[in-house]
C-alpha positions in Angstrom: 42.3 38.0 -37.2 38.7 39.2 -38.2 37.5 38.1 -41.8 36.2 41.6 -42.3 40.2 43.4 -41.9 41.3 39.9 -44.4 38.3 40.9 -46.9 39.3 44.3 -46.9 43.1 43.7 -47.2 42.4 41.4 -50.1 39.5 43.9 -51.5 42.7 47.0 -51.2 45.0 45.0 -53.2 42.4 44.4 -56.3 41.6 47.9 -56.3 45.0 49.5 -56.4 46.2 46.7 -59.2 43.4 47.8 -61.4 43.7 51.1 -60.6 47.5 51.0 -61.5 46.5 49.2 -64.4 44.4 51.8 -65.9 47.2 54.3 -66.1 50.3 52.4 -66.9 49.1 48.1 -67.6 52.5 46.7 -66.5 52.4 49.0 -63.7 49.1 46.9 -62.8 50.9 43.9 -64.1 53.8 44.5 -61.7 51.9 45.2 -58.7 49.4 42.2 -58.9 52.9 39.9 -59.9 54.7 40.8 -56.5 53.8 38.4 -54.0 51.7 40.4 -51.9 48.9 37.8 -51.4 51.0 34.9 -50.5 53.2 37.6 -47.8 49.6 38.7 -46.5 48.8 35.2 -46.5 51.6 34.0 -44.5 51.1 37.3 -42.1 47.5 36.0 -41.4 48.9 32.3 -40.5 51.7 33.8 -38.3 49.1 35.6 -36.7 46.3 33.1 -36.2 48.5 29.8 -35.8 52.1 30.9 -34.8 53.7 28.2 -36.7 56.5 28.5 -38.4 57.0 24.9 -39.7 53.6 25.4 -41.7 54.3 28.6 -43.3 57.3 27.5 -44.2 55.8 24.7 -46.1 52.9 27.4 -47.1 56.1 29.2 -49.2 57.5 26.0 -50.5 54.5 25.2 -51.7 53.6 28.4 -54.1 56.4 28.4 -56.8 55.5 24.8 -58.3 51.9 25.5 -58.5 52.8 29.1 -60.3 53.0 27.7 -64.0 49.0 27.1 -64.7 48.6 30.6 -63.5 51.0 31.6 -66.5 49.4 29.2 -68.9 46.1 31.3 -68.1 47.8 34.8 -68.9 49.4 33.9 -71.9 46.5 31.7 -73.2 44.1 34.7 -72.3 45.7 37.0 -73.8 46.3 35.1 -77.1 42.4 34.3 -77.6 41.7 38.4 -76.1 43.8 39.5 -79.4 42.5 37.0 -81.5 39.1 38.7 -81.4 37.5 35.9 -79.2 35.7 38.4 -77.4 36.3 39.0 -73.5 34.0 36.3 -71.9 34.8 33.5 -74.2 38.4 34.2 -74.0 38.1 34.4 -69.9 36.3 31.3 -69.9 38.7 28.9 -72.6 41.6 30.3 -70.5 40.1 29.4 -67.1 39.9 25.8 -69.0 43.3 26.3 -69.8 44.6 26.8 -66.3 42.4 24.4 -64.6 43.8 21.1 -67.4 47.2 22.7 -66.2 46.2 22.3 -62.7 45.0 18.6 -63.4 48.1 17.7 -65.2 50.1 19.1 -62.3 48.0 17.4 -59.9 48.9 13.9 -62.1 52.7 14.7 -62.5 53.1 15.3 -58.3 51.1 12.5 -57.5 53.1 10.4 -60.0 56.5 11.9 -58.8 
């Protein structure tokens, strides 16, 4: 499938999150919590490689990884309200979620 129709898929899916978000924030929230991107994701692997066994693995594969993604919501928005300012609070939560990532990359590897 062409990179430009995958850009513009992905690009559609920002837009109407934040859009959403503007109005109603956990109507944003909601939207950008279903699991749009990983179903679009699998589409595009169905399409180009027409293997099941791999998308399948593809979905096993997202829940475990989920948890440094919520470490880096919750962390962000406890240093936004703390009067961190935007950036900073972006960037210590982005450190946040990557040690998560780390320390779930040491736990799998160990287990």
């Amino acid at each position: 499938m062409s990179y430009i129709i995958k850009t513009i898929l992905a690009a559609l899916l920002i837009v109407v999150s934040s859009e959403a978000a503007k109005r109603s924030p956990s109507m944003g929230a909601l939207i950008i919590s279903l699991p749009l991107t990983s179903m679009i994701a699998m589409c595009f692997l169905y399409y180009d490689l027409r293997d099941t066994g791999k998308i399948a693995e593809f979905a096993r594969s997202v829940p475990p990884v989920l948890l440094p993604s919520v470490v880096f919501f919750y962390g962000f928005s406890f240093l936004v309200e703390s009067h961190m300012g935007f950036v900073m609070a972006m960037v210590l939560a982005t450190g946040l979620m990557l040690g998560g990532y780390g320390v779930f990359l040491m736990v799998s590897r160990n287990g």
